[in-house]
RODO-2510 file (C-alpha; in nm, 4 decimals, decimal comma):
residues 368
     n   res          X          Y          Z
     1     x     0,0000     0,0000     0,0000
     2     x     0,3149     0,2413     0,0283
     3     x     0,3838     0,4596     0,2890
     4     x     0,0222     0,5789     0,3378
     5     x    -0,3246     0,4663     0,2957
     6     x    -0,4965     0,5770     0,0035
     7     x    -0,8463     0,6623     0,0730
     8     x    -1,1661     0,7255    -0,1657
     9     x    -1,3874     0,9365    -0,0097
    10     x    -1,7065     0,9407    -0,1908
    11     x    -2,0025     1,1343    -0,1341
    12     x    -2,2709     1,4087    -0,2724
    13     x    -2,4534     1,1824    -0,4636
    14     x    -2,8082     1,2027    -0,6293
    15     x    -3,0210     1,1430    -0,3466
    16     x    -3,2279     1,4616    -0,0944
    17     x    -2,9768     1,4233     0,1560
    18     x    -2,7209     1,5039    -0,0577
    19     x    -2,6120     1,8438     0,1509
    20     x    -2,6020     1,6014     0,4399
    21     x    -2,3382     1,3912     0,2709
    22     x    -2,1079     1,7095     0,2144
    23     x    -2,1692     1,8161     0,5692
    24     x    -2,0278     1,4337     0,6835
    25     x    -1,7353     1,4255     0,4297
    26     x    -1,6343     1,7682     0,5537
    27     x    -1,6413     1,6381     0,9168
    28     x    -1,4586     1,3109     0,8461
    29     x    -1,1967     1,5174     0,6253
    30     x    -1,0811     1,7141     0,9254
    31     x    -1,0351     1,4331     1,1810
    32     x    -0,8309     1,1510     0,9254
    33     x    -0,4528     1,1126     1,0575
    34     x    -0,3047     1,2754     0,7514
    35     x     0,0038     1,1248     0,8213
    36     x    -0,1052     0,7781     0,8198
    37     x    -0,3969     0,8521     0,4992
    38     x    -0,4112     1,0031     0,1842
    39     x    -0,7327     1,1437     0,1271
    40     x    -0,8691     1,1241    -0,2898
    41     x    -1,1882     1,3009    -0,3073
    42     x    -1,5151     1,1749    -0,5101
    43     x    -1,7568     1,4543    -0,5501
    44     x    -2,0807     1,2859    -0,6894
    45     x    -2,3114     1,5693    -0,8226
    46     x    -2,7244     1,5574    -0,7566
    47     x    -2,7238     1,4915    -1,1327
    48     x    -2,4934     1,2101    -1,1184
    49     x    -2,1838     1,2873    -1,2172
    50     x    -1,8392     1,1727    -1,0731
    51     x    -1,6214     1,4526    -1,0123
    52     x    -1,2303     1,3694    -0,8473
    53     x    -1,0057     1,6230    -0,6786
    54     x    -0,6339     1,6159    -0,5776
    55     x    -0,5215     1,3902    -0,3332
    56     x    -0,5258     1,5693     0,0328
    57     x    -0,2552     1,5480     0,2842
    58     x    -0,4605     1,8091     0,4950
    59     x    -0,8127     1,9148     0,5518
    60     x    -1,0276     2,1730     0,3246
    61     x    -1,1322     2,4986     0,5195
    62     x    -1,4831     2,4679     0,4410
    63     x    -1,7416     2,1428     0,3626
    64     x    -1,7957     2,3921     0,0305
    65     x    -1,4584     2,3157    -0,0794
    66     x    -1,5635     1,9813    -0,1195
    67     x    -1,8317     2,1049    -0,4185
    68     x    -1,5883     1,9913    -0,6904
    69     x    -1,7180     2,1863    -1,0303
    70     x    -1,6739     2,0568    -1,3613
    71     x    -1,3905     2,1611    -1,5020
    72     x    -1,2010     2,2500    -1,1766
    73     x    -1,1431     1,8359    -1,0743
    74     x    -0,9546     1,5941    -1,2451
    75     x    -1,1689     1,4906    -1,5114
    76     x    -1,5154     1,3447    -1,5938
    77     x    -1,7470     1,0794    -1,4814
    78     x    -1,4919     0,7929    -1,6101
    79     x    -1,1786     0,9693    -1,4873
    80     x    -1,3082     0,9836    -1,1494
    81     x    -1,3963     0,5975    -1,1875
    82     x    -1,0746     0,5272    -1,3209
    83     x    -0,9319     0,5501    -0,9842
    84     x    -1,1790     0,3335    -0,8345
    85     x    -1,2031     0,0177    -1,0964
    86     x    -0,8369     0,0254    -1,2446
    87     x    -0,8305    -0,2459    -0,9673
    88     x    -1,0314    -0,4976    -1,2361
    89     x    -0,7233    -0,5010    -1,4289
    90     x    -0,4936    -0,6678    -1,2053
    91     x    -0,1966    -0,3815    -1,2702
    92     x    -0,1498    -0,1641    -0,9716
    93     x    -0,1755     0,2241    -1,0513
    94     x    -0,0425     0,4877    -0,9182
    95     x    -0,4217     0,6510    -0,9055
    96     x    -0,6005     0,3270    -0,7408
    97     x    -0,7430     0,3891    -0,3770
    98     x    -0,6468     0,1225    -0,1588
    99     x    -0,9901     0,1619     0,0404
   100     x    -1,3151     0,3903    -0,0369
   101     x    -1,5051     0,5004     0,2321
   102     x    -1,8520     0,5861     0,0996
   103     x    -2,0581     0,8633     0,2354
   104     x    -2,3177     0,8860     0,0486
   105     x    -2,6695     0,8893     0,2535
   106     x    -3,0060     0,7695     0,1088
   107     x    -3,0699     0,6254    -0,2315
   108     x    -2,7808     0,5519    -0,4298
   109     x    -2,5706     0,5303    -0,1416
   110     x    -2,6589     0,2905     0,1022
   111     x    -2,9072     0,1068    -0,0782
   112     x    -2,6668    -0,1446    -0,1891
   113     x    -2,5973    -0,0188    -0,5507
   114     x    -2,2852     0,1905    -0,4958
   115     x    -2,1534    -0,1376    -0,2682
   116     x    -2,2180    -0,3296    -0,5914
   117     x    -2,0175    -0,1176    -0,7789
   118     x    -1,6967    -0,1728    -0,5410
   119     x    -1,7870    -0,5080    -0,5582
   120     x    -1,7447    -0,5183    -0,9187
   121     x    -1,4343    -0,3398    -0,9052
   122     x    -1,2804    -0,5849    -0,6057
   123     x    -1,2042    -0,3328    -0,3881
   124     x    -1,2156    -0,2421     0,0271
   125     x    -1,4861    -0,0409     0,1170
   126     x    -1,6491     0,0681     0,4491
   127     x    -1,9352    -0,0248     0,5456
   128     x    -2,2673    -0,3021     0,4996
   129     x    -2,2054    -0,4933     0,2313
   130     x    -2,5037    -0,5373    -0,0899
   131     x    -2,7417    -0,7271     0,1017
   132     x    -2,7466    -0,5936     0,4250
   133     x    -2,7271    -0,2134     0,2577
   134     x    -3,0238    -0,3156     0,0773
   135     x    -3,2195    -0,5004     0,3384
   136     x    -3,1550    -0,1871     0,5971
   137     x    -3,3227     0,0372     0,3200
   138     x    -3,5782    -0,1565     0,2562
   139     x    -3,8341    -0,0778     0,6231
   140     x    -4,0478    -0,3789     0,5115
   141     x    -3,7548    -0,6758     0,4540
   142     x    -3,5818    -0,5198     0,7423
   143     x    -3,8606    -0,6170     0,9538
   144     x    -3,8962    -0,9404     0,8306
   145     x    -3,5458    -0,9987     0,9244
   146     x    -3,6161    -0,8431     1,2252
   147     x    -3,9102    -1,0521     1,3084
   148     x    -3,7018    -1,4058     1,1786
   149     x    -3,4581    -1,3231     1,4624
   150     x    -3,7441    -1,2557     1,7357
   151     x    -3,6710    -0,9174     1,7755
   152     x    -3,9543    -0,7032     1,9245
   153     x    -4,2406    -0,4718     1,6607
   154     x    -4,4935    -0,2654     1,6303
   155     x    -4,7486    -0,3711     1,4197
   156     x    -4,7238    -0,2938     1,0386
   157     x    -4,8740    -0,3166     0,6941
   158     x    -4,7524    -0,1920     0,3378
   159     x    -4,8268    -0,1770     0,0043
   160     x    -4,7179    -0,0773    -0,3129
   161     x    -4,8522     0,2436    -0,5393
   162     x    -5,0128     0,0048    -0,7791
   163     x    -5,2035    -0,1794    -0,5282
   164     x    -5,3348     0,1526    -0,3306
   165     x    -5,4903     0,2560    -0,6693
   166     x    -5,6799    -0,0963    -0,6998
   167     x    -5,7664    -0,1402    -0,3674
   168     x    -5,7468     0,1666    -0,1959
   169     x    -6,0714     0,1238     0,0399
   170     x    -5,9021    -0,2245     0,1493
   171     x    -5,5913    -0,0860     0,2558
   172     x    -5,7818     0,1729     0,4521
   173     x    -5,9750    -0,0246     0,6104
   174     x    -5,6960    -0,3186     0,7269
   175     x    -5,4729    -0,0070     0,8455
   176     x    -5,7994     0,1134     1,0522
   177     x    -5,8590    -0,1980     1,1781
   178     x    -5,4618    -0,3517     1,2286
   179     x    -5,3040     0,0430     1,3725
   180     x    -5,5846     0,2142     1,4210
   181     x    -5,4946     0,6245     1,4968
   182     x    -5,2453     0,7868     1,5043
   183     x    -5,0155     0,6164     1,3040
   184     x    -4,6882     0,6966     1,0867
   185     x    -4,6831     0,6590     0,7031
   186     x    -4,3298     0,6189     0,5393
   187     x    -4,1826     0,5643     0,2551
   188     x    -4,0275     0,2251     0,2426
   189     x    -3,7321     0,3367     0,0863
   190     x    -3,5444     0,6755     0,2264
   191     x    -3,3286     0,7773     0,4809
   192     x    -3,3694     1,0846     0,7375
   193     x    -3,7163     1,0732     0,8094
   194     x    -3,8197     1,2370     0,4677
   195     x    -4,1457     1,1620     0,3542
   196     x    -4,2610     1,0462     0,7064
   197     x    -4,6282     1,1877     0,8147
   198     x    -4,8115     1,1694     1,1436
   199     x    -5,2007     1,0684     1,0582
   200     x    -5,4702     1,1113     1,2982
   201     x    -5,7918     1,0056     1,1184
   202     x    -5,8743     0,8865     0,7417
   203     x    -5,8482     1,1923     0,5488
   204     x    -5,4981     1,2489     0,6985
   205     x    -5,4015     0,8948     0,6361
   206     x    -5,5246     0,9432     0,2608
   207     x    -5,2503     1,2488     0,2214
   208     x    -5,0008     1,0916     0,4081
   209     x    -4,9898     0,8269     0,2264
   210     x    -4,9848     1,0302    -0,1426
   211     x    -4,7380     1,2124    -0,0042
   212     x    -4,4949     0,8724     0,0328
   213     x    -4,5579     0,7957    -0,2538
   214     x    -4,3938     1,0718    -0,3938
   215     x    -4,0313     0,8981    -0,2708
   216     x    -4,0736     0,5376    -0,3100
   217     x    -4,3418     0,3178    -0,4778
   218     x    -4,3953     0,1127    -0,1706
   219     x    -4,5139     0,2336     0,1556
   220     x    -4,5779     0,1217     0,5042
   221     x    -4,7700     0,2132     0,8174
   222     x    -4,6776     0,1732     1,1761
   223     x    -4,8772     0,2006     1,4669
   224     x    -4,8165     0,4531     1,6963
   225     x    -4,5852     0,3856     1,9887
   226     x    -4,5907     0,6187     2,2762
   227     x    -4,1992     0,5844     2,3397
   228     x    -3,8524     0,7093     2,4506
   229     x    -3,6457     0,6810     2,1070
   230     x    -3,3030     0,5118     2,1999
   231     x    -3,0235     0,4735     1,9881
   232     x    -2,7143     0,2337     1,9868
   233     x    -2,4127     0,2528     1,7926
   234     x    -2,2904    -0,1112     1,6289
   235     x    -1,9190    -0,1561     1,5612
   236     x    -1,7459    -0,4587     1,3594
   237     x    -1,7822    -0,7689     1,1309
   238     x    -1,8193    -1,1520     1,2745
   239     x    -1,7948    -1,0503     1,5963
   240     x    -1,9714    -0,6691     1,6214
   241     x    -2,0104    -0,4730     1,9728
   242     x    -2,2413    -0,2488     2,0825
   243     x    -2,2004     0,1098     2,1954
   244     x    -2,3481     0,2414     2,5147
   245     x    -2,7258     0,3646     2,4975
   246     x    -2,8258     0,7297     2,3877
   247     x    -3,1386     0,8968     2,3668
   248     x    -3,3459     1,1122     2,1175
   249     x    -3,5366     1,4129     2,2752
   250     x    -3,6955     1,5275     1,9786
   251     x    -3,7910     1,9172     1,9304
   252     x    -4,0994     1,8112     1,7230
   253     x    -4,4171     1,5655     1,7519
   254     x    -4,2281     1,3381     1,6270
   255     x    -3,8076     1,2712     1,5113
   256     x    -3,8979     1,3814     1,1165
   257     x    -3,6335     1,5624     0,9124
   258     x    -3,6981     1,8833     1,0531
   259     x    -3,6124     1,7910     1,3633
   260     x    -3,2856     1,5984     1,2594
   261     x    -3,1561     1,8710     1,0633
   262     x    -3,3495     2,1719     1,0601
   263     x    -3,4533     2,3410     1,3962
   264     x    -3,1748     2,2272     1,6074
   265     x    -3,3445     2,2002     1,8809
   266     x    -3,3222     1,8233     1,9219
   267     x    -3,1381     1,6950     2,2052
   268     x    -2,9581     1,3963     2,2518
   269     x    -2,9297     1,1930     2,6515
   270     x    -2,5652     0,9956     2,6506
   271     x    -2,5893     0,7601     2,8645
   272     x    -2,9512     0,7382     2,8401
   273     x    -3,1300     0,7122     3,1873
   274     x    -3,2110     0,3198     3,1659
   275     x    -3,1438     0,0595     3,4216
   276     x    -2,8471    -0,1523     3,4143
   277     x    -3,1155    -0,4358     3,2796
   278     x    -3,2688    -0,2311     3,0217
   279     x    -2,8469    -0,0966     2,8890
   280     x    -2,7994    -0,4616     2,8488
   281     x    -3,1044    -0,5614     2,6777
   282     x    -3,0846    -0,2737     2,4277
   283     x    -2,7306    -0,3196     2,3640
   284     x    -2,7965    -0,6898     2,2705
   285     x    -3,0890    -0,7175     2,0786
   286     x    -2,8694    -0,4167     1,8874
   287     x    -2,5859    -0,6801     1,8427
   288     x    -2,8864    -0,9271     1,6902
   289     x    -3,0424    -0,6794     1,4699
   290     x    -2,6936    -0,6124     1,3374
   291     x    -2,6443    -0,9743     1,2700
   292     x    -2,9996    -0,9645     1,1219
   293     x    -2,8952    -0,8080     0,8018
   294     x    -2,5653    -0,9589     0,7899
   295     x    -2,4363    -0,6207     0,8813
   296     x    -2,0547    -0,5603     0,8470
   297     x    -1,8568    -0,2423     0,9624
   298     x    -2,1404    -0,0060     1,1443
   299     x    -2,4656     0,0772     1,1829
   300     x    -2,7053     0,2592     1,4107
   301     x    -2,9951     0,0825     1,5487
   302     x    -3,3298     0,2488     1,6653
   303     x    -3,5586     0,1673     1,9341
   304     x    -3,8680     0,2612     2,0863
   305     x    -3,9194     0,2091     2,5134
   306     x    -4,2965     0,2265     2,5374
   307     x    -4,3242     0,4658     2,8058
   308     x    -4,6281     0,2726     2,9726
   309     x    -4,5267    -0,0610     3,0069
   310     x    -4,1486    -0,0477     2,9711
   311     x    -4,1581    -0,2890     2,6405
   312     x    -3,8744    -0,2434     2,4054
   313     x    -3,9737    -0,2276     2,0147
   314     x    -3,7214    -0,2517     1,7620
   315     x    -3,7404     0,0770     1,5197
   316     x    -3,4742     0,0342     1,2233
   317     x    -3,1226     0,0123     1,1438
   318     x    -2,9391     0,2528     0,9544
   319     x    -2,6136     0,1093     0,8032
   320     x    -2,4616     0,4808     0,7064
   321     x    -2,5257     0,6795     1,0077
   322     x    -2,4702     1,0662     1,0123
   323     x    -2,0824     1,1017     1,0935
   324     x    -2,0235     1,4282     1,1725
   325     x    -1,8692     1,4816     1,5491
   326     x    -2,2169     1,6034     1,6598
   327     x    -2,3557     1,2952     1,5006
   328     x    -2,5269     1,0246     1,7506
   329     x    -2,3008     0,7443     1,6121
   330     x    -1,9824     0,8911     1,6655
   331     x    -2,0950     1,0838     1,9990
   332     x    -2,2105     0,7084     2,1542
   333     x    -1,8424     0,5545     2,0677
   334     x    -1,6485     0,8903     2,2440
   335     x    -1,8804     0,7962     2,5561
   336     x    -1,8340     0,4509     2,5224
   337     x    -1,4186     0,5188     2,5083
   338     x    -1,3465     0,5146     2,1066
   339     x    -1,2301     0,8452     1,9357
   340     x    -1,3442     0,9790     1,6363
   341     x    -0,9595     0,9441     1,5240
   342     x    -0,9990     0,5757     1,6410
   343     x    -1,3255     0,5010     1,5180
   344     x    -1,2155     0,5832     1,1481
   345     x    -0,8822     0,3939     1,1838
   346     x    -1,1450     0,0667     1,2834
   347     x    -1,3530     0,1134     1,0161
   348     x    -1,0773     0,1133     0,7492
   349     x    -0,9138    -0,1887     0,9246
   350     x    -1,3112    -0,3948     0,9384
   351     x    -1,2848    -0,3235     0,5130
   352     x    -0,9556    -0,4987     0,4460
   353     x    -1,0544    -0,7623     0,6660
   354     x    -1,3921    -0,8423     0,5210
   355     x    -1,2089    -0,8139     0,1649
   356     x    -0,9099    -1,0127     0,2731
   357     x    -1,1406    -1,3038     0,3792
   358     x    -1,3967    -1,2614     0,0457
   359     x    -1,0358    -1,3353    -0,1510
   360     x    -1,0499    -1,6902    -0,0012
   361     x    -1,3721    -1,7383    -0,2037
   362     x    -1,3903    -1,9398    -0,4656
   363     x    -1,7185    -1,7790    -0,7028
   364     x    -1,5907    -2,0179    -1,0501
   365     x    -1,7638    -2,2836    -0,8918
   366     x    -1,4542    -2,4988    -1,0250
   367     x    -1,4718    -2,8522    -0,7659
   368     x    -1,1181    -2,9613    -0,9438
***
């Protein structure tokens, strides 16, 4: 690998939360160990292209540095990929990342596609692998992984656009009847809470769920759970660990996009008050949710503590987390004793583990 490691950072990307993206590159960009990585940018813009910069040996000033324009990086769409899948080839160049560390949030970036791609090209890359990027997307197969490891849910139903249109007064009528009111429409498909509505009666239900449909052509409803929402960080590959416990005090009704990222108002509880009981519980069925979606590298998992009877109900689990320093991944790993610094440094180590041991795999299918 030569002195230091080289590192793709790629993010942007065509997805809403792609201002979120630059926001996390810019914070991970000014806590790498620049004497230990170089740093090759990979500017994806919200139309698609691939932009590359200079290699970095020190941070940008600003997260609007990171904006590569045509013309100003180092070439188009393939340049940038050069980088990236001159690894097919075999020959070692002296542009090929050793490692990419993908930052892209949402669709098109941790929906398994972009992990596909590095697939393809045979190269390290942080993170949930195809299937378990695609399965923590994906709110309904997540919870059917979820439920196949006897992990704890509120009730749910879904459908797709073309079935709402043919059966509309069905679907009302089992959502009335399974969740009753209030309950949360979402798009199956999206990150960061866009798209998510509160409804309180039929009418409301009716326009939350047109509005889903908007992002994704499959929705789902979840009853309501009146709950503390507690967070754990998950860390590693065959043998993951769990962070402490945080919690969500959210400034709105509910934890939408607004709240995440908007008013600011949001607070987050590290340790959250629980019991030593309930810290262990959460932290484990974390560890099993992880192992759920054949998770690799990190992810954040979500739960609800009904407030009444002190049951725990698994939420979701989000295999790119928000990264920044203020971020509830990386702020439940300083708490629990890992740096930022150190955090990044296990990350890059979990990739060229998990692609050292896919090497050993034999995908001819030759029995000689």
């Amino acid at each position: 690998m030569g002195s230091k490691i080289k590192v793709g950072l790629v993010y942007g990307g065509k997805s809403g939360e792609h201002e979120v993206s630059l926001s996390t590159a810019f914070a991970v960009t000014k806590e790498f160990d620049y004497n230990k990585y170089e740093i090759k940018p990979f500017y994806i813009t919200k139309q698609g292209q691939w932009l590359s910069g200079p290699a970095m040996n020190q941070p940008p000033q600003a997260a609007e540095q990171l904006r590569i324009a045509a013309g100003e990086g180092e070439g188009t769409t393939h340049a940038a990929l050069f980088s990236i899948f001159s690894a097919i080839d075999g020959i070692k160049h002296e542009e090929q990342v050793d490692v990419v560390l993908p930052l892209l949030h949402g669709t098109f970036g941790e929906d398994g596609t972009i992990q596909g791609l590095f697939e393809m090209a045979n190269i390290p890359y942080v993170g949930a692998g195809v299937l378990a990027s695609s399965v923590g997307m994906d709110k309904v197969f997540m919870k059917k992984a979820f439920a196949d490891a006897g992990l704890p849910q509120c009730v749910f139903r879904y459908f797709t656009k073309p079935q709402w249109a043919k059966q509309q007064e069905y679907y009302l009528m089992e959502c009335e009847i399974a969740l009753g009111y209030p309950c949360f429409v979402k798009p199956a498909n999206l990150g960061s809470s866009v798209g998510v509505s509160k409804a309180s009666n039929r009418e409301e239900l009716i326009q939350a769920v047109e509005y889903a449909f908007r992002f994704d052509r499959k929705v789902i409803i979840e009853e309501f759970v009146d709950g503390r929402e507690i967070e754990v960080a998950v860390l590693g590959n065959d043998e993951p660990k769990a962070s402490i416990a945080g919690e969500i005090i959210s400034s709105n009704d509910f934890y939408d996009y607004k709240a995440k990222y908007i008013d600011g108002k949001s607070q987050m509880a590290i340790p959250a008050q629980l019991t030593d009981a309930q810290m262990e519980q959460v932290r484990e069925m974390a560890v099993t949710a992880f192992q759920a979606i054949d998770g690799t590298g990190l992810s954040r998992i979500d739960f609800f503590l009904e407030r009444t009877t002190g049951s725990w109900f698994i939420n979701e689990a989000n295999t790119l987390p928000g990264f920044t320093p203020f971020s509830m991944y990386p702020l439940l790993w300083r708490e629990t004793g890992v740096s930022y610094k150190a955090l990044l440094d296990e990350l890059i180590e979990l990739a060229f583990a998990r692609h050292a041991e896919k090497q050993l795999i034999d995908y001819t299918g030759d029995l000689q």
